[in-house]
NURODO-384363 format. One line per 4 residues: number of its first residue (from 1); their letters; for each residue x, y, z of N, C-alpha, C. Coordinates in steps of 0.2 Angstrom, whole numbers, plus 5000, padded with zeros to 4 digits. Example, Ala and Ser with C-alpha at 12.3 -4.5 7.8 and 13.67 -1.06 7.14 Angstrom:
BEGIN
1 = as = 5066,4972,5039,5062,4978,5039,5066,4984,5039  5064,4989,5035,5068,4995,5036,5064,5000,5039 $
//
This chain:
BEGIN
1 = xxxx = 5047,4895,5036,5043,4896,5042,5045,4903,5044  5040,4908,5045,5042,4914,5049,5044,4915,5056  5046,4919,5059,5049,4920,5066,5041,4920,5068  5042,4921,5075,5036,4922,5079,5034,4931,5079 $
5 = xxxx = 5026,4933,5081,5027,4938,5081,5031,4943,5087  5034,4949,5088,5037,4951,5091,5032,4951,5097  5035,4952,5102,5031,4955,5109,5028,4962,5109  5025,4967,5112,5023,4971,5112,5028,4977,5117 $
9 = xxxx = 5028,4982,5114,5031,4987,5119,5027,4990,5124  5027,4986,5129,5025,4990,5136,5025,4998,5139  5023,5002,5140,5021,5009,5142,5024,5007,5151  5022,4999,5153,5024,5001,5159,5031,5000,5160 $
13 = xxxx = 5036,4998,5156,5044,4997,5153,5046,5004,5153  5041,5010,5151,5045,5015,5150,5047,5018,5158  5053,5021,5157,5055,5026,5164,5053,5032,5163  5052,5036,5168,5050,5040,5172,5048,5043,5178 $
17 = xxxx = 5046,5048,5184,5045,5049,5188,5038,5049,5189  5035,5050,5185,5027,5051,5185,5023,5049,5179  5019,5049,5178,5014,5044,5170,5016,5051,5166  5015,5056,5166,5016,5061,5160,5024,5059,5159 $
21 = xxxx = 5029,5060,5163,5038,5059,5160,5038,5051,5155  5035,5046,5161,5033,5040,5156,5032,5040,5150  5027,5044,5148,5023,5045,5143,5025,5048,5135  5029,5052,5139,5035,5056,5134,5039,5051,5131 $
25 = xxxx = 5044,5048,5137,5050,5044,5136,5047,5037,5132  5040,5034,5133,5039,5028,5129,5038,5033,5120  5033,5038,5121,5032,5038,5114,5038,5041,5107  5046,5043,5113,5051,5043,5111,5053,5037,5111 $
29 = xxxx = 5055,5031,5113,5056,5026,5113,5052,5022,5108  5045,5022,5107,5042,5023,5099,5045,5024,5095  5047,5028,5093,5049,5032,5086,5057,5029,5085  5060,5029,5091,5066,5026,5087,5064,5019,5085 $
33 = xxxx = 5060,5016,5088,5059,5009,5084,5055,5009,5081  5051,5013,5078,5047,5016,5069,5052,5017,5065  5058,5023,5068,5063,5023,5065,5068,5016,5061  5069,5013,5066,5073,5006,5066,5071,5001,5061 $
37 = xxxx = 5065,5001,5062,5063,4994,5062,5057,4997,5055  5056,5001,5052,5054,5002,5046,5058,5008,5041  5057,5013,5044,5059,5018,5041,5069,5016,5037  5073,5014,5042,5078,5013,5040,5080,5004,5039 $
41 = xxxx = 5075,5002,5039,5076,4993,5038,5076,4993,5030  5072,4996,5026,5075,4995,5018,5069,4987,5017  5065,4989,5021,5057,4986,5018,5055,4985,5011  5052,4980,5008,5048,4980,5002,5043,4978,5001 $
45 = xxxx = 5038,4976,4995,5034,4974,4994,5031,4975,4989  5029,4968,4986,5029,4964,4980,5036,4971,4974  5041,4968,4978,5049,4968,4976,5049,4976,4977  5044,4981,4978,5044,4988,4977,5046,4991,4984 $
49 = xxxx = 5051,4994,4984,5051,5000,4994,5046,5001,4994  5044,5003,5001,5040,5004,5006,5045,5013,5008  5039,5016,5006,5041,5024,5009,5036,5027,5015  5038,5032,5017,5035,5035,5022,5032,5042,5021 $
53 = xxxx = 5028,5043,5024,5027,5054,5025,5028,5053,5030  5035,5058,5029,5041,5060,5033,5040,5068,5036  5035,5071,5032,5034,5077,5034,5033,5078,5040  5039,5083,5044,5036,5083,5050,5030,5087,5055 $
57 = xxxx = 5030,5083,5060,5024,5090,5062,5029,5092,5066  5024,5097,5072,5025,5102,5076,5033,5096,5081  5031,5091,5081,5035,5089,5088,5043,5086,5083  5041,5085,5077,5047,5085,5072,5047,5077,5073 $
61 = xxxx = 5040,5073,5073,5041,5068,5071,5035,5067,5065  5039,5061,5059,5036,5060,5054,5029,5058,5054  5023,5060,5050,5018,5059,5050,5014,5051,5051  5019,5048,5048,5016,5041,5046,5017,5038,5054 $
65 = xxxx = 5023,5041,5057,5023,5039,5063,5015,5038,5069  5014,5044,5067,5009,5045,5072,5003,5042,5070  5002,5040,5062,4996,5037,5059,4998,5027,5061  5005,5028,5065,5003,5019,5069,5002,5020,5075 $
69 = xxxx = 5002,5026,5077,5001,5025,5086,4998,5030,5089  4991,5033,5084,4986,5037,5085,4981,5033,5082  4973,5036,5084,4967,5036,5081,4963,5040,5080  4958,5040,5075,4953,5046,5074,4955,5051,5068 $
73 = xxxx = 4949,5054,5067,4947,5059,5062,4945,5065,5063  4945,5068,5061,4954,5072,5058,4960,5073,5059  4964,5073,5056,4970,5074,5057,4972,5076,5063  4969,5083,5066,4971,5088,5070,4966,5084,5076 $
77 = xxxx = 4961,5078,5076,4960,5076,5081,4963,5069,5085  4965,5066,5082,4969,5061,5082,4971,5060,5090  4971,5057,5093,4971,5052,5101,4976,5048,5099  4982,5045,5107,4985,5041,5106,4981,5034,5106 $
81 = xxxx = 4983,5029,5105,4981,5021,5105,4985,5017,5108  4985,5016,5114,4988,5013,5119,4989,5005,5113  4984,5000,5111,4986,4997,5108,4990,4995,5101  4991,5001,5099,4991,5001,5093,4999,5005,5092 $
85 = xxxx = 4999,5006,5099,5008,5010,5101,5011,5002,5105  5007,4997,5108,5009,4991,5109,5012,4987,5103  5010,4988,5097,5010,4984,5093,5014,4986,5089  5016,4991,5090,5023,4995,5084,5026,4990,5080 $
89 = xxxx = 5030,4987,5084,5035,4980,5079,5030,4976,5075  5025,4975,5077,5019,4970,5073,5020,4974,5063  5020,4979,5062,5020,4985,5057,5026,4981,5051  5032,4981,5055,5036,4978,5050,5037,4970,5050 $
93 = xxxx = 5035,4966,5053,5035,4960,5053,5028,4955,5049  5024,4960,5049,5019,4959,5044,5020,4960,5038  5022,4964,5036,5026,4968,5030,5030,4964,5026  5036,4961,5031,5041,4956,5029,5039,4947,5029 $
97 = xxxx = 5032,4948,5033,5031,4939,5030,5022,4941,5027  5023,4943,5025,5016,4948,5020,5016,4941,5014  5023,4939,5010,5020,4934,5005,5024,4926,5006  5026,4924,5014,5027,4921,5015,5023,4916,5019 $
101 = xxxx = 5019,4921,5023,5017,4915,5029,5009,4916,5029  5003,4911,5028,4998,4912,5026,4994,4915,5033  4996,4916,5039,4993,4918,5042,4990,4928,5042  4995,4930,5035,4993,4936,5034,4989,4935,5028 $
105 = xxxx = 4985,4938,5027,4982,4939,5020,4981,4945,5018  4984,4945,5011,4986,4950,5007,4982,4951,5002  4979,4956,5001,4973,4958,4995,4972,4966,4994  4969,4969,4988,4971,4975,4986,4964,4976,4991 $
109 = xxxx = 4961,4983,4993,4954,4984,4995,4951,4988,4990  4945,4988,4990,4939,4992,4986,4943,4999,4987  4943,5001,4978,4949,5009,4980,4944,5014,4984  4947,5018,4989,4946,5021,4991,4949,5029,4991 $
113 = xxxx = 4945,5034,4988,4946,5040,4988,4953,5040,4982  4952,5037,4977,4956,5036,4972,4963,5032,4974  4963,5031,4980,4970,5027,4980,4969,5019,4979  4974,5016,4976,4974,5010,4977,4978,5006,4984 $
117 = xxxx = 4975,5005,4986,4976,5001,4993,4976,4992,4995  4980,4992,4999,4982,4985,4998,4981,4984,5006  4979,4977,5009,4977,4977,5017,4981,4969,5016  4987,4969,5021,4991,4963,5025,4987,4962,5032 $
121 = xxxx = 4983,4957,5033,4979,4956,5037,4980,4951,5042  4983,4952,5046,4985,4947,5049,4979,4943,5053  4974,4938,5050,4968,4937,5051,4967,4934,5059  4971,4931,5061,4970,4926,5068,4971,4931,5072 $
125 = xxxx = 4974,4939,5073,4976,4943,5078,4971,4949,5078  4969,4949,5072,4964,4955,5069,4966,4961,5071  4973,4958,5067,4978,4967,5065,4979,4967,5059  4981,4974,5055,4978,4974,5047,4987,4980,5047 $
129 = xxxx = 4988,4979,5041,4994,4984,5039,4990,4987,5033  4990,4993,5028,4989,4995,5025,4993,4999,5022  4995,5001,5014,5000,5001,5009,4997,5006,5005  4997,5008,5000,4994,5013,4997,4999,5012,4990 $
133 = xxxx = 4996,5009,4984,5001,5007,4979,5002,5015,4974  5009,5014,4974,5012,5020,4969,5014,5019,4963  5017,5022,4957,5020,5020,4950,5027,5015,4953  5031,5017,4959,5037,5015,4960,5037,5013,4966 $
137 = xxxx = 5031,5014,4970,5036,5012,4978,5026,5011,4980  5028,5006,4989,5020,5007,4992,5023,5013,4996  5015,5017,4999,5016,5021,5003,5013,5017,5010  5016,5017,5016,5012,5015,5022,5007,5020,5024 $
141 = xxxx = 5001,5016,5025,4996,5023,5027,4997,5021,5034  4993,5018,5036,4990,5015,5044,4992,5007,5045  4991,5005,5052,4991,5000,5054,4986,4999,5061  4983,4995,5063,4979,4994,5068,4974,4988,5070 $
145 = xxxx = 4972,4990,5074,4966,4983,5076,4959,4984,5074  4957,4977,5070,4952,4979,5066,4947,4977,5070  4943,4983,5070,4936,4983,5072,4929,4979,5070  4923,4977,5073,4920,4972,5069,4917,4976,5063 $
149 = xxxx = 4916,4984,5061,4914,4986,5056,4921,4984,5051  4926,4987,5053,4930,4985,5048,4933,4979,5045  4931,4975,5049,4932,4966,5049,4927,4966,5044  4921,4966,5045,4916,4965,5038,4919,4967,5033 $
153 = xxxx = 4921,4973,5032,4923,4978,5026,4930,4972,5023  4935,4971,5026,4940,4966,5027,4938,4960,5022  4935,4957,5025,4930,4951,5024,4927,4951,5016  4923,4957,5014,4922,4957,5009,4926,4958,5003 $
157 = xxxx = 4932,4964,5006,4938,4962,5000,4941,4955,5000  4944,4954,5005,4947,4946,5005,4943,4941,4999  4936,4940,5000,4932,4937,4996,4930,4938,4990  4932,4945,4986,4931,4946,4981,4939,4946,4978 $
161 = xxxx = 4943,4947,4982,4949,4945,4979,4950,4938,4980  4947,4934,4981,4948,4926,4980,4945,4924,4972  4940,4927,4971,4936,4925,4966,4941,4927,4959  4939,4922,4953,4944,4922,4948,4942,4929,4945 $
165 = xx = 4948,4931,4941,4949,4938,4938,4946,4935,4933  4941,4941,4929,4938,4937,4921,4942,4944,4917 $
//
């Protein structure tokens, strides 16, 4: 039996004098529990590490960072997600009962832009973790709440990875 899922980090837990100082000190308090809780946890998956882009940006945090607790396209357009900066912990605790607890379903998706991708789905909460399979290691691409278009898209891999391999 797996633990329960972590609670959510609250934006209104963070300190500061005004919403902008707040805002700062949660998304630093972000990052050391990105840091924490994946980056130096020594994560796996199907027996392989879990790596990161580490590359920094401008504010000298790693990129994968902001691809859990931003949305949109393009890179340079990217918005925070208040929910998706709630769910930070959710990231590694999927990850770690990934082939344990059936509550997540785990399946390769339809390659996309030549990666081989893998979606940890946590179906009842309709939060998804994604992997990006490498010769030696996954890479984490994203994590998020899945939309009703991409629940479809979800839906249709789960179901074709159910059907026997010929």
């Amino acid at each position: 039996m797996s633990a329960p899922l972590p609670k959510f980090i609250e934006l209104s837990e963070a300190s500061g004098q005004d919403s902008a100082e707040r805002w700062k000190t949660y998304l630093e308090a972000l990052y050391l529990v990105y840091r924490r809780t994946l980056v130096e946890a020594g994560l796996t998956f199907r027996d392989l590490p879990i790596q990161y882009r580490r590359t920094p940006d401008a504010s000298g945090k790693h990129i994968a960072y902001w691809h859990l607790v931003q949305e949109g396209y393009p890179e340079e357009h990217r918005t925070p997600d208040i929910e998706r900066c709630r769910r930070l912990l959710w990231v590694s605790w999927v990850i770690q009962n990934a082939n344990q607890n059936t509550a997540v379903r785990v399946f390769p998706q339809t390659r996309r832009h030549g990666d081989k991708t893998w979606a940890l789905w946590l179906f009842g909460h309709g939060y998804v973790v994604i992997l990006a399979e490498r010769s030696a290691y996954y890479l984490l691409k994203t994590a998020f709440l899945v939309s009703e278009d991409k629940r479809e898209e979800l839906e249709r891999d789960w179901e074709a990875s159910q059907k026997p391999q010929k």
